[in-house]
PAZAPA-4460 file (N, C-alpha, C; in steps of 0.05 Angstrom, whole numbers, plus 32768, in hexadecimal, padded with zeros to 4 digits):
% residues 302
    n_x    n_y    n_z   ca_x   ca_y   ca_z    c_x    c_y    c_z   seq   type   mol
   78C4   7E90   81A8   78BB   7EA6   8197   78D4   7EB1   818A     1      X     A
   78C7   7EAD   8176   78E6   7EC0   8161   78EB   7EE1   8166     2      X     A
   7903   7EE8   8159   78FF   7F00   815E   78E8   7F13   814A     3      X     A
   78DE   7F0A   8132   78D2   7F19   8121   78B5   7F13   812E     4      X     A
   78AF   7EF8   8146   7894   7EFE   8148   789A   7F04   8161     5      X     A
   78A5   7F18   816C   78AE   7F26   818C   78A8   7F40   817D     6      X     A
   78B3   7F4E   816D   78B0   7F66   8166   7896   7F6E   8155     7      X     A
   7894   7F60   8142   7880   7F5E   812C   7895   7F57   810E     8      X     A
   7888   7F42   8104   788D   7F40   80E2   788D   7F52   80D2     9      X     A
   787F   7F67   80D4   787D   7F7A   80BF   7893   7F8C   80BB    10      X     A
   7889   7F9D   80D1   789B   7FB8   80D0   78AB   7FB2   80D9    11      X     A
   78BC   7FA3   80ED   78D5   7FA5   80F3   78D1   7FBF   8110    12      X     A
   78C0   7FC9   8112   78BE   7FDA   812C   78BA   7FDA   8141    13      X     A
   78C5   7FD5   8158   78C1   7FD3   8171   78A4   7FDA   817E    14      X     A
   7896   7FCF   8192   787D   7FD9   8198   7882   7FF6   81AC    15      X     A
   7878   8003   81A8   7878   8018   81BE   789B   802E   81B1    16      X     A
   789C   8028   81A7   78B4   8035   8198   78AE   804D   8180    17      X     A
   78BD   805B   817E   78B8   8078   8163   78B4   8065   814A    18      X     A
   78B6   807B   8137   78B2   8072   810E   78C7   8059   8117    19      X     A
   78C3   804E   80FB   78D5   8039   80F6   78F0   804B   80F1    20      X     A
   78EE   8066   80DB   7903   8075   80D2   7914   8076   80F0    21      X     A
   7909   807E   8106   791A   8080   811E   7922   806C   8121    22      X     A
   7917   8056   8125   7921   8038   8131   793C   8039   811D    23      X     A
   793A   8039   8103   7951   802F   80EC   796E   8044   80F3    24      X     A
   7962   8062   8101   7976   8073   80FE   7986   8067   8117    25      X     A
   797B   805E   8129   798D   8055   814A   7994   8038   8143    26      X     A
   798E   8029   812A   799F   800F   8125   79BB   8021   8118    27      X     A
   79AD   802E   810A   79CE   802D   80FC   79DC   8043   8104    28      X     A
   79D8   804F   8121   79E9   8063   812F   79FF   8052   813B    29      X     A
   79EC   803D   8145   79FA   802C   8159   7A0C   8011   814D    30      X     A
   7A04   800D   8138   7A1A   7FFE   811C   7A2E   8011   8125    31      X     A
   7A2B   802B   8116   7A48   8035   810F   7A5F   8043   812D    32      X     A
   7A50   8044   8135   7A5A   804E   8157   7A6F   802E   8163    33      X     A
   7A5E   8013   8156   7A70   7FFE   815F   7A81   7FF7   814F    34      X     A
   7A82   800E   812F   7A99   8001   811B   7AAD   801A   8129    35      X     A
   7AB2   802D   812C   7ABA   8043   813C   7ACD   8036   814B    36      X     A
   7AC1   8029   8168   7ACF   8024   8182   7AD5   8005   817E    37      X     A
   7ACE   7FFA   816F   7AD4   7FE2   816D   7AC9   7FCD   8182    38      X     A
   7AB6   7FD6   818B   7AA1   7FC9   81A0   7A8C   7FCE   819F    39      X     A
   7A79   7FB1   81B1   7A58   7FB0   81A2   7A52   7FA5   81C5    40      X     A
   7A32   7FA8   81BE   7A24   7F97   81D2   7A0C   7F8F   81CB    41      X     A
   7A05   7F81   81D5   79F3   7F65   81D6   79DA   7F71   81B9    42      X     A
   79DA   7F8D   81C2   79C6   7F9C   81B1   79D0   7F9E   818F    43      X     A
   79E2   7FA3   8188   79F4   7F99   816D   79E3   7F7E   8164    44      X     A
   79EF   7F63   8175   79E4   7F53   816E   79CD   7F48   8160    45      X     A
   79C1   7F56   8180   79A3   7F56   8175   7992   7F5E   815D    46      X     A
   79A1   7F7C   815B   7998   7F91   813E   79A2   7F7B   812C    47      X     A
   79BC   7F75   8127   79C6   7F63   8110   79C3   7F51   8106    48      X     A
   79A6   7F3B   8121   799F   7F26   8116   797E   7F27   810F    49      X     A
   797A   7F3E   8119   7960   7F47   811F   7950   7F42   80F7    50      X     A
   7939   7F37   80F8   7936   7F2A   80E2   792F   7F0B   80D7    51      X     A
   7953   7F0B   80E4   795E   7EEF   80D7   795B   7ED8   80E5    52      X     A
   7955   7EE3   80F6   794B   7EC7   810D   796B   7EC0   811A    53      X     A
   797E   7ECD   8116   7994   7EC9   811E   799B   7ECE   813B    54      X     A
   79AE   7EB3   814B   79B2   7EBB   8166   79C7   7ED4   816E    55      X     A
   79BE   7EE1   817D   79D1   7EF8   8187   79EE   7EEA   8192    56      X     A
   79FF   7F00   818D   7A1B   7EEE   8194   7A22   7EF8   81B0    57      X     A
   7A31   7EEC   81BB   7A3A   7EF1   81DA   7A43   7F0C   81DF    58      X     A
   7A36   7F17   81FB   7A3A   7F2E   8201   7A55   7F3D   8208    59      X     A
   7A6C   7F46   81FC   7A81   7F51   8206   7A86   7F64   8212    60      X     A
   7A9D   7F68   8228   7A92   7F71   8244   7A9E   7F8B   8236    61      X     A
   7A94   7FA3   823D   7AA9   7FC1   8235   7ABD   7FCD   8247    62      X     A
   7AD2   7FD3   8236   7AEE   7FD7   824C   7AEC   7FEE   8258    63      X     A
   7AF3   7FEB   826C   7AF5   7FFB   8283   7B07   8012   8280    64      X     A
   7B11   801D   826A   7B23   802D   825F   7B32   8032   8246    65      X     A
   7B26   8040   8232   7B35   8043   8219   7B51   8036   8214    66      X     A
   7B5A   801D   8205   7B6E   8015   81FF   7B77   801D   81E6    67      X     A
   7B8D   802B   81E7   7B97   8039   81C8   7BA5   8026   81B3    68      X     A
   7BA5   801D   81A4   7BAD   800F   818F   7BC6   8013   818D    69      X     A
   7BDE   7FF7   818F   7BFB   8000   8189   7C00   800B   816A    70      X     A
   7C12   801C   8160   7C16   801E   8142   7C30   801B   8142    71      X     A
   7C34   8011   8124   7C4C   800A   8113   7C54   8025   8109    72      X     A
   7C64   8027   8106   7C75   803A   80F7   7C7B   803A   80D9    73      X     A
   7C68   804B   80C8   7C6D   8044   80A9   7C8B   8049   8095    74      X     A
   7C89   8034   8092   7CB1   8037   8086   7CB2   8055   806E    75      X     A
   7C9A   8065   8073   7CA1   807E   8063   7C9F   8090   8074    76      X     A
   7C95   8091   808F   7C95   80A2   80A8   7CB9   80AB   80A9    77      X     A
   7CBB   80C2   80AE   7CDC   80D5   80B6   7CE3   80C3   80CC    78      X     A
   7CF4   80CD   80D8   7CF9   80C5   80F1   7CFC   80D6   8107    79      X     A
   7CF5   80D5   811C   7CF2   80EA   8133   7D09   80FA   813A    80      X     A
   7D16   810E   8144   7D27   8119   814C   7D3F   8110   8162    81      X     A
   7D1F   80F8   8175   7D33   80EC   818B   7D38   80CD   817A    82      X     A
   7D2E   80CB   8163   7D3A   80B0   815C   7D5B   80B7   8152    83      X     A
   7D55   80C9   813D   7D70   80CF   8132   7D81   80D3   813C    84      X     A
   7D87   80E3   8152   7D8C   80E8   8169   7DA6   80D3   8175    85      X     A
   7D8D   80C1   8179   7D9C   80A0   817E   7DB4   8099   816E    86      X     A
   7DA3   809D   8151   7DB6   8086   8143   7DCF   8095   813F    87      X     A
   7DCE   80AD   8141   7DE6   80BF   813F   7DFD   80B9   814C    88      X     A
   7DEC   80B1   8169   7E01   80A8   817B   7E04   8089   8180    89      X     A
   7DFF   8078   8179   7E04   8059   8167   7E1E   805B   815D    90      X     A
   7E15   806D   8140   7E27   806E   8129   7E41   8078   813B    91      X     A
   7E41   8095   8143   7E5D   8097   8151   7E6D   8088   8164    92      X     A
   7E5C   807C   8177   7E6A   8061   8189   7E75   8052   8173    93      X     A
   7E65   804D   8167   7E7B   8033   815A   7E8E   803C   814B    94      X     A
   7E8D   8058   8139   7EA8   8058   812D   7EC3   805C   813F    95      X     A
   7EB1   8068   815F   7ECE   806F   8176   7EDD   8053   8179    96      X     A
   7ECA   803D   8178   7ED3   8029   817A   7EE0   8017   8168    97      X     A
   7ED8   801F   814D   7EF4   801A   8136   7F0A   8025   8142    98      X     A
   7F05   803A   813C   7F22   804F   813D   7F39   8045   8157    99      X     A
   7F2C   8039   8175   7F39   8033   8185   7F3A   801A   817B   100      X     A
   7F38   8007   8172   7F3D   7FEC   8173   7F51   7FF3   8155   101      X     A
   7F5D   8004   8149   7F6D   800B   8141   7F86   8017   8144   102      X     A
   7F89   8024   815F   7F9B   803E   8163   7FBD   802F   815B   103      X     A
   7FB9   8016   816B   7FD8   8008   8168   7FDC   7FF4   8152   104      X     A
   7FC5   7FFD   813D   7FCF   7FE7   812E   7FE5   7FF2   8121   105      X     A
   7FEC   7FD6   8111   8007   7FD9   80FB   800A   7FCF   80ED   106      X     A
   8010   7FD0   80CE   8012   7FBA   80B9   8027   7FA3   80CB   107      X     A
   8025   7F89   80C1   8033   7F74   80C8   8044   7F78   80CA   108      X     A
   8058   7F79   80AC   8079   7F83   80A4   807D   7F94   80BA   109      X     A
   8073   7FAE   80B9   8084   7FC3   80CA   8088   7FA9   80EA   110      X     A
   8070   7FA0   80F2   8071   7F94   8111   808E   7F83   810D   111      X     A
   8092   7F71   80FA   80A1   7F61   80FF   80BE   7F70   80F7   112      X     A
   80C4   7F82   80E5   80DC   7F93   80E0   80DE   7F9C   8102   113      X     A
   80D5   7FA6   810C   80DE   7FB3   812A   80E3   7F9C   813D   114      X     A
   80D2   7F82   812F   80DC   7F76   8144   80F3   7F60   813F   115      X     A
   80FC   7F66   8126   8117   7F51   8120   8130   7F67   8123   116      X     A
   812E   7F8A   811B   8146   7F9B   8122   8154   7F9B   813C   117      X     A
   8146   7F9A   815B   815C   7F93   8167   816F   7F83   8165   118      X     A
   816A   7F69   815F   8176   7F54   8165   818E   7F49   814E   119      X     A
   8190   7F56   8137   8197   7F5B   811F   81B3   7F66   8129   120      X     A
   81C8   7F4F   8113   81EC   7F5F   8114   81DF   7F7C   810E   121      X     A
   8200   7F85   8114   8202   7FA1   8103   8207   7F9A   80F4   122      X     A
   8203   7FAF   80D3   8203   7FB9   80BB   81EA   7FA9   80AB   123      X     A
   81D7   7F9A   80B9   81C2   7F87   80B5   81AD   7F91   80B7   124      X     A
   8199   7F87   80A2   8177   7F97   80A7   8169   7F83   8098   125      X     A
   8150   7F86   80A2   813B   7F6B   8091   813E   7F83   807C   126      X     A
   8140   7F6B   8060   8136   7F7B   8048   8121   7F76   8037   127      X     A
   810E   7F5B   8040   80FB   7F56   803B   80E5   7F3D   804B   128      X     A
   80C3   7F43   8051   80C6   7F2D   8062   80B0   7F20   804D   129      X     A
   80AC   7F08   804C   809C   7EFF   8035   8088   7EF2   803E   130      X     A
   8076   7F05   8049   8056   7F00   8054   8048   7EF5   8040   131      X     A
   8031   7EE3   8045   8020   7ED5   802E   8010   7EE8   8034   132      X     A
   7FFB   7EEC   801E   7FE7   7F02   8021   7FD3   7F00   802D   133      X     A
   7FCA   7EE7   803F   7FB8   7EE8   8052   7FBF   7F00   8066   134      X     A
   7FD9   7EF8   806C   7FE9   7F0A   8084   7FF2   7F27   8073   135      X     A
   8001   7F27   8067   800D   7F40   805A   7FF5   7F54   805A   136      X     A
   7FD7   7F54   8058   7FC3   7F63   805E   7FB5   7F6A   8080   137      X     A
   7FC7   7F5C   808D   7FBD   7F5E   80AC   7FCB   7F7F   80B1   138      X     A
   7FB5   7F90   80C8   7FCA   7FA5   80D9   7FC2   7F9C   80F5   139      X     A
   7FD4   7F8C   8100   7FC8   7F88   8111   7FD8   7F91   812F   140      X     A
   7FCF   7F8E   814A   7FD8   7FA2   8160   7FF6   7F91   815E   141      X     A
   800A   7F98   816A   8028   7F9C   816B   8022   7F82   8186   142      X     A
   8015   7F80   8195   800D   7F72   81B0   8007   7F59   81A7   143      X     A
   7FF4   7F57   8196   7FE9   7F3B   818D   7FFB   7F2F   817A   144      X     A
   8017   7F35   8178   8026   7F2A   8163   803B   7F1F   816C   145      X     A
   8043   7F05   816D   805F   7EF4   817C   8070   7EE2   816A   146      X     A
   8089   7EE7   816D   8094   7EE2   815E   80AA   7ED1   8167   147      X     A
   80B0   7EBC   815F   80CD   7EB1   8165   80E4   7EA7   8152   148      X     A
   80F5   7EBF   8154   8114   7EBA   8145   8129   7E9F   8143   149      X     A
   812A   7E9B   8130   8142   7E85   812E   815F   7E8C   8142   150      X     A
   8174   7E7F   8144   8188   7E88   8156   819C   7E8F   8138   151      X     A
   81AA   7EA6   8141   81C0   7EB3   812C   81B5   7EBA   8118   152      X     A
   81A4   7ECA   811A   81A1   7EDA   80FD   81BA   7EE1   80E9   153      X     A
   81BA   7EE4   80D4   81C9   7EE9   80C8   81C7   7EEF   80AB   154      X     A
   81D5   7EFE   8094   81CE   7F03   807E   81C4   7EEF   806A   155      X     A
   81AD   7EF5   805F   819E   7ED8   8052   8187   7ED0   805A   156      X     A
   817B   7EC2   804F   8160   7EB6   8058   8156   7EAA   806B   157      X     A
   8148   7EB2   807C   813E   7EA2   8094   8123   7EA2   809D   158      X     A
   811A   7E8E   80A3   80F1   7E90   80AF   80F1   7E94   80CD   159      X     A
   80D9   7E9F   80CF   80CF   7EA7   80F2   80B9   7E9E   80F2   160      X     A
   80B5   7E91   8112   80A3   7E87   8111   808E   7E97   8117   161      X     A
   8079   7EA7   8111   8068   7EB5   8110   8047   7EB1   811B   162      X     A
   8043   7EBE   8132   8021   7EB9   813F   8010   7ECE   8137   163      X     A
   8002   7ED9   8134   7FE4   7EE7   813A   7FD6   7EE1   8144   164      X     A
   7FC8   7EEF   8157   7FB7   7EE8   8162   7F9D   7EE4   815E   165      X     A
   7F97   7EC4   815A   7F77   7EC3   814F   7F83   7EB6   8131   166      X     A
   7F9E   7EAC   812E   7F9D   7EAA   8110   7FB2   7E91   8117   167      X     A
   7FBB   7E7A   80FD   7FCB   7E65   810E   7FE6   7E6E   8106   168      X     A
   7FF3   7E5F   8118   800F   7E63   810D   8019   7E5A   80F3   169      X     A
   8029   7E71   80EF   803E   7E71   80D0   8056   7E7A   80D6   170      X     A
   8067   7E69   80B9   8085   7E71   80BC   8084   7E8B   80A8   171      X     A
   809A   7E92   80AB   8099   7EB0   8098   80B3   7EAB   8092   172      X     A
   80C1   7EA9   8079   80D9   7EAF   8073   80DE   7ECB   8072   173      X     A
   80F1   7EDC   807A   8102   7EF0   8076   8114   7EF3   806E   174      X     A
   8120   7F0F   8058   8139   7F0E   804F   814A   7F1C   8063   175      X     A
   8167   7F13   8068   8178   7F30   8074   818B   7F3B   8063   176      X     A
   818B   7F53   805F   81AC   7F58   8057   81B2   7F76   8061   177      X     A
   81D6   7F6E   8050   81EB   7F8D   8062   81D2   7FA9   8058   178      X     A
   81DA   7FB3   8067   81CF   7FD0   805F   81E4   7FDD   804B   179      X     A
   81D5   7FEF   8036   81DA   7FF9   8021   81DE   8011   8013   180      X     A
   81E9   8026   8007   81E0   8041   7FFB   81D0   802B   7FE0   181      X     A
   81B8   803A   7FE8   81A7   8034   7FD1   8195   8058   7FC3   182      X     A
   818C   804B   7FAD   8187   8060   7F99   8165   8058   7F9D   183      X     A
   8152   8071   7FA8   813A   8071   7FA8   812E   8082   7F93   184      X     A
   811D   8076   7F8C   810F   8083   7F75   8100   8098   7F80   185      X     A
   80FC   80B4   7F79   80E7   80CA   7F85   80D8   80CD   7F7C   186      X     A
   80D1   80C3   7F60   80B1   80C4   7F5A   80B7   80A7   7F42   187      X     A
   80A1   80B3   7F31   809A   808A   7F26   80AA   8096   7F0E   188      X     A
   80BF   807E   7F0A   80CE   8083   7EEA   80C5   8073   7ECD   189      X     A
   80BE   807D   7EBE   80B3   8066   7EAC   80CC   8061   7E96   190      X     A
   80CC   804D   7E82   80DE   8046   7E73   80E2   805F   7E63   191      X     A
   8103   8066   7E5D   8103   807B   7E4C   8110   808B   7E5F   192      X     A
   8109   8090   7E6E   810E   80AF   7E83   8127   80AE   7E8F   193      X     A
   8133   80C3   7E8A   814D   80C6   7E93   8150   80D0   7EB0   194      X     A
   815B   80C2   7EC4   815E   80C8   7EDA   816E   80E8   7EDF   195      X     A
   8166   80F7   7EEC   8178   8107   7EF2   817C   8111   7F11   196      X     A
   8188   8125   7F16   8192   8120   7F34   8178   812D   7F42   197      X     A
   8160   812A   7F3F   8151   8135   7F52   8139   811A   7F57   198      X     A
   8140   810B   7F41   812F   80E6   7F3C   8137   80D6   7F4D   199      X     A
   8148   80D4   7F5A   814C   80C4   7F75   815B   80CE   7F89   200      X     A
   8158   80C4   7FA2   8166   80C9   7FBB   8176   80B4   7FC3   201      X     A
   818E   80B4   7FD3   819E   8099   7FD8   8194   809D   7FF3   202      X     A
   8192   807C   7FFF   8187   807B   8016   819A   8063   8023   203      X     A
   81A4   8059   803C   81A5   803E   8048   818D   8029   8050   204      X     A
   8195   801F   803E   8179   7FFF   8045   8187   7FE6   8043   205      X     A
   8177   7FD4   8047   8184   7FB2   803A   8172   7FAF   8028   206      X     A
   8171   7FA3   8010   8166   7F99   7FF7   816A   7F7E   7FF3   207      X     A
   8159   7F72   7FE8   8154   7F50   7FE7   8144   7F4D   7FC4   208      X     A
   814F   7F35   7FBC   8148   7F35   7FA3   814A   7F47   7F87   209      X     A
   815B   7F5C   7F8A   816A   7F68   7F77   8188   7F70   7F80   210      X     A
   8198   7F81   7F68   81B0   7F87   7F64   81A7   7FA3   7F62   211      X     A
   81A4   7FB4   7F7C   81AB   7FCC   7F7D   81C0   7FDC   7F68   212      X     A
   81B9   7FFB   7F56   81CC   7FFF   7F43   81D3   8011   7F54   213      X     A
   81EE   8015   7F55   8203   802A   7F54   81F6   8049   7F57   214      X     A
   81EF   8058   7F6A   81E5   806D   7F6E   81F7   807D   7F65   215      X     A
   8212   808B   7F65   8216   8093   7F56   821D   8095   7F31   216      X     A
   8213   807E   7F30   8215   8078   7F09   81F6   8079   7F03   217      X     A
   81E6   8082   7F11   81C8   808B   7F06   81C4   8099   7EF5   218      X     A
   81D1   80B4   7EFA   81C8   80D0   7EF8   81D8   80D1   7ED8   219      X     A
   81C0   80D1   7EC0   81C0   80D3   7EAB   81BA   80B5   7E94   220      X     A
   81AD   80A7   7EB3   81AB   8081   7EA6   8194   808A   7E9A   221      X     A
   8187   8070   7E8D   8168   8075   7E7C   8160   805B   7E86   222      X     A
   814C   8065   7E9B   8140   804B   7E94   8130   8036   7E8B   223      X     A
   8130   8012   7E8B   812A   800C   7E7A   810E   7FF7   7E7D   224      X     A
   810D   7FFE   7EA3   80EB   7FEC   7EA8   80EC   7FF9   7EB9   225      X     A
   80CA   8009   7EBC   80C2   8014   7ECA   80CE   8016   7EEB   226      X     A
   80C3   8027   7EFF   80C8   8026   7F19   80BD   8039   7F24   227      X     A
   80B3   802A   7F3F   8099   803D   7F4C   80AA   804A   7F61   228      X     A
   8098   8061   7F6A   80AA   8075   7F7D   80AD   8068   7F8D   229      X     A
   80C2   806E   7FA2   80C8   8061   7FB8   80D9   8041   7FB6   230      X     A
   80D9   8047   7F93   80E6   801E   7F99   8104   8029   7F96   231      X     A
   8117   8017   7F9F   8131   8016   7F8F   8131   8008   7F7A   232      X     A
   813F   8014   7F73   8151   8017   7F5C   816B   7FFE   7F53   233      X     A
   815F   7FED   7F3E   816F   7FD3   7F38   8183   7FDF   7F29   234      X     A
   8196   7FC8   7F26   81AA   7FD0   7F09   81A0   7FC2   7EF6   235      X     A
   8187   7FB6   7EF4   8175   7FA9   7EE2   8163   7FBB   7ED2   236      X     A
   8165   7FD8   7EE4   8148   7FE7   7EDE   8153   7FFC   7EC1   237      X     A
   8162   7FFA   7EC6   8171   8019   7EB5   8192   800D   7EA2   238      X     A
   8191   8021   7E88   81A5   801C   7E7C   81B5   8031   7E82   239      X     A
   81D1   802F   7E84   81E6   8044   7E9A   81F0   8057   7E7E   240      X     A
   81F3   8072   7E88   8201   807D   7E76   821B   8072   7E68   241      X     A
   8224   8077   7E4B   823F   8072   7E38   8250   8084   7E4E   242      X     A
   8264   8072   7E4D   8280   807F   7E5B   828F   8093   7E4C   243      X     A
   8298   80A4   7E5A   82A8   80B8   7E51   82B8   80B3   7E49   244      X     A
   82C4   80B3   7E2D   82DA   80B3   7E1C   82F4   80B9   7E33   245      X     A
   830F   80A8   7E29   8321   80B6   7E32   832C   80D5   7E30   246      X     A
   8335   80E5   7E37   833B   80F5   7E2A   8328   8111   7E32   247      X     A
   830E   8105   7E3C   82FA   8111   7E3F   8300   812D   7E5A   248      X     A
   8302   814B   7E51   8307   8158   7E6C   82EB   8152   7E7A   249      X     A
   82FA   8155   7E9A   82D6   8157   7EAC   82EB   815F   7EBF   250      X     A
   82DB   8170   7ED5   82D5   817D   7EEB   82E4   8165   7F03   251      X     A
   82FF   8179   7F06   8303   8167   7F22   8300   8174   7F49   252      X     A
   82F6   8165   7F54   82EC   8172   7F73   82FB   8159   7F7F   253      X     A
   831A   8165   7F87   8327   8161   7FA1   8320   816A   7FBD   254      X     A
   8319   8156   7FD4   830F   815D   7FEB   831F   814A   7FF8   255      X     A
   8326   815B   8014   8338   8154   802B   832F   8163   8040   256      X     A
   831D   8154   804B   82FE   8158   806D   82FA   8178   8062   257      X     A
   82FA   8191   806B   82E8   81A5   8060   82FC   81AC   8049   258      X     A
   8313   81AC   803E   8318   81B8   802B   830F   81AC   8010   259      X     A
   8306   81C2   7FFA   82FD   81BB   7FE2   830E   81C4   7FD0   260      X     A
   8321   81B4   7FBD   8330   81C9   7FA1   831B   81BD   7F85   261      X     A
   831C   81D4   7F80   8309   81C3   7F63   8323   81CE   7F50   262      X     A
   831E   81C0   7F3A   8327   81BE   7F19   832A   81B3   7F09   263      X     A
   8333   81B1   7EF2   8324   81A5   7EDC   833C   818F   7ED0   264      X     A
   833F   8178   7EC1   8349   816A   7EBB   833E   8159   7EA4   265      X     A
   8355   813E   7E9B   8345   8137   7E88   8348   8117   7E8A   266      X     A
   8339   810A   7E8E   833A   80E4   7E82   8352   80DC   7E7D   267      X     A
   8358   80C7   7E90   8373   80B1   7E83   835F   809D   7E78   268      X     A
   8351   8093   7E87   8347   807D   7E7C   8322   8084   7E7D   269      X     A
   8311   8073   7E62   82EC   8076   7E61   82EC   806D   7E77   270      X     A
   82D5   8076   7E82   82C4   8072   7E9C   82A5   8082   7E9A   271      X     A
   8298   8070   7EAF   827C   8079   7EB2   827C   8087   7EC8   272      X     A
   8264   8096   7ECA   8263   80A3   7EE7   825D   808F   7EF8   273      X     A
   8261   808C   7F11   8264   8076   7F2E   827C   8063   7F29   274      X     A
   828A   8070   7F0C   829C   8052   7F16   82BD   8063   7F22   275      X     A
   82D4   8053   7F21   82EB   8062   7F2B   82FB   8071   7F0E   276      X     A
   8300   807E   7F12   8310   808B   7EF6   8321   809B   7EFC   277      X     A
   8337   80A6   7EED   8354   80AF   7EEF   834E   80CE   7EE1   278      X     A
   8362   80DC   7EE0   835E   80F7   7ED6   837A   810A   7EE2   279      X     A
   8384   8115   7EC1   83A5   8126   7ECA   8390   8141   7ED1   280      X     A
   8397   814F   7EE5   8397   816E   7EE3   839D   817C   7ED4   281      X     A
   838E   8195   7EC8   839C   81A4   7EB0   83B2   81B2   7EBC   282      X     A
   83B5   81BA   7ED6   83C4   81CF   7ED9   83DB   81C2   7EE5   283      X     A
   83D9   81B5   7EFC   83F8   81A3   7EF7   83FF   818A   7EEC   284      X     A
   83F4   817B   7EDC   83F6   8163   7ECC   83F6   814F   7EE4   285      X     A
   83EB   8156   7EF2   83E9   8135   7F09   83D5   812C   7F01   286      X     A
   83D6   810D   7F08   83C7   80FF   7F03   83B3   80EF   7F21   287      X     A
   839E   80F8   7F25   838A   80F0   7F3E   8370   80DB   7F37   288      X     A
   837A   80CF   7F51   835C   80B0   7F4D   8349   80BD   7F5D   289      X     A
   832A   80B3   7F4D   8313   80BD   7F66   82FE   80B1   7F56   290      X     A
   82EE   80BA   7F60   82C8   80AD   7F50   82BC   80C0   7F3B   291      X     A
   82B9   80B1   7F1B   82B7   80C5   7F14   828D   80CF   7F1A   292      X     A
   827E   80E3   7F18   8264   80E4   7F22   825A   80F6   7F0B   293      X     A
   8242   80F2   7F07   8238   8102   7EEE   8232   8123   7EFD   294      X     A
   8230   8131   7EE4   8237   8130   7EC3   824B   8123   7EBC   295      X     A
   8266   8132   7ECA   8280   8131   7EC1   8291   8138   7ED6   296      X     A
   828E   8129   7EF1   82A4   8139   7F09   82B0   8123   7F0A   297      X     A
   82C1   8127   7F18   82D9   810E   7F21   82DF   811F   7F43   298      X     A
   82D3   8112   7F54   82DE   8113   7F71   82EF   80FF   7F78   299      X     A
   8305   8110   7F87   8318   8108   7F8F   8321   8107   7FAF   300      X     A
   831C   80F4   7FC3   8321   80F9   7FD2   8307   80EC   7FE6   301      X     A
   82FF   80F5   7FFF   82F3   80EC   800E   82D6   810B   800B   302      X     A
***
């Protein structure tokens, strides 16, 4: 027996049951109660095939306890207080942990300058070390860096054999030379600009690949290709002041350990400032050797 000739063909109404209107209102209470919970029983089926001659589908058992649905998190949802929270402290671990896997670093150069100055004659200093720029961009710890020196250093060119750690070995040529009064530039000079005495500082260094100029024959040079602060100063860079006419009076400063005589005199022979020049006294016609130095002095003496 089918189900339409179990119930009746017609009406669709149960025997012994209310209106049909009731029967229809408790089908579709009990539809939406199982779209709700997301569970049915045998009675669903039945209502759903009820009609159609359709078999009811297998009875599923009901859980023994509300199971809550996991949820995703919508990528426009804020984020919680204790998430942020977190990442706050993420972010700070790891920059503590830059910062320490930093404390001892060091550009290359400086590592290897400290470590070729002991061993270095006197009046000797590296004056240049000629890193390829894989390396010349490393700062790396002072510990992870090994080095081994040729025997007798000495003024002139020489390679080391050079490790990093984690990187392969390279030679490194280095320059040495004597140490120097050299002329430092104190800020950037461009072509044109007349040096004057507050444009460079004299310093002791070694220099490699130029002709250091004469620190005292600066002061009033022009020079004639650029130079960035902190570089020295070539005799390539600048055109030197015209020498002082013979004849020329200038300012003479005799010194003997603290005593100072100043006075005035005049040119035996042209000269520039830094070079050696002669000069009679006005007041007793002697004639004294010393350096002459811009403007116009002539020191004499130590």
């Amino acid at each position: 027996m089918t189900a339409g000739e179990r119930w009746g063909s017609g009406s669709g109404a149960r025997p012994g049951s209310g209106s049909t209107t009731g029967s229809r209102l408790s089908r579709t209470l009990r539809i939406w109660i199982a779209g709700r919970t997301g569970h049915s029983d045998a009675r669903d089926g039945e209502i759903a095939g009820r009609g159609r001659g359709a078999a009811a589908p297998a009875r599923r058992a009901w859980p023994l306890h509300w199971e809550r649905p996991s949820r995703r998190r919508q990528p426009h949802e804020p984020l919680t207080t204790r998430e942020i929270r977190i990442a706050i402290l993420i972010a700070a671990l790891a920059f503590l942990a830059v910062i320490a896997s930093r404390v001892d670093a060091e550009p290359l150069d400086t590592v290897i300058r400290a470590r070729l100055a002991p061993v270095l004659p006197a009046g000797l200093d590296v004056a240049r070390v000629y890193l390829p720029a894989g390396l010349a961009a490393l700062d790396p710890d002072p510990a992870s860096v090994a080095i081994e020196l040729p025997r007798g250093l000495r003024a002139g060119r020489s390679s080391i054999k050079l490790t990093v750690r984690g990187r392969p070995t390279a030679w490194v040529p280095v320059a040495i030379a004597a140490v120097t009064d050299v002329a430092i530039a104190q800020r950037a000079l461009a072509a044109g600009d007349v040096i004057g005495p507050d444009d460079l500082a004299i310093e002791r260094r070694a220099v490699a690949d130029l002709q250091p100029a004469q620190p005292a024959a600066l002061i009033g040079a022009t020079v004639t290709t650029q130079i960035a602060a902190g570089a020295a100063i070539a005799a390539r860079d600048v055109a030197l002041a015209p020498p002082l006419l013979r004849g020329t009076q200038v300012a003479i400063d005799l010194r003997r350990g603290a005593v100072h005589i100043r006075g005035t005199g005049t040119l035996e022979l042209a000269a520039r400032p830094g070079e050696p020049a002669s000069a009679r006294l006005a007041a007793t016609k002697i004639v004294v050797h010393g350096t002459l130095v811009a403007p116009a002095t002539l020191v004499v003496g130590d």
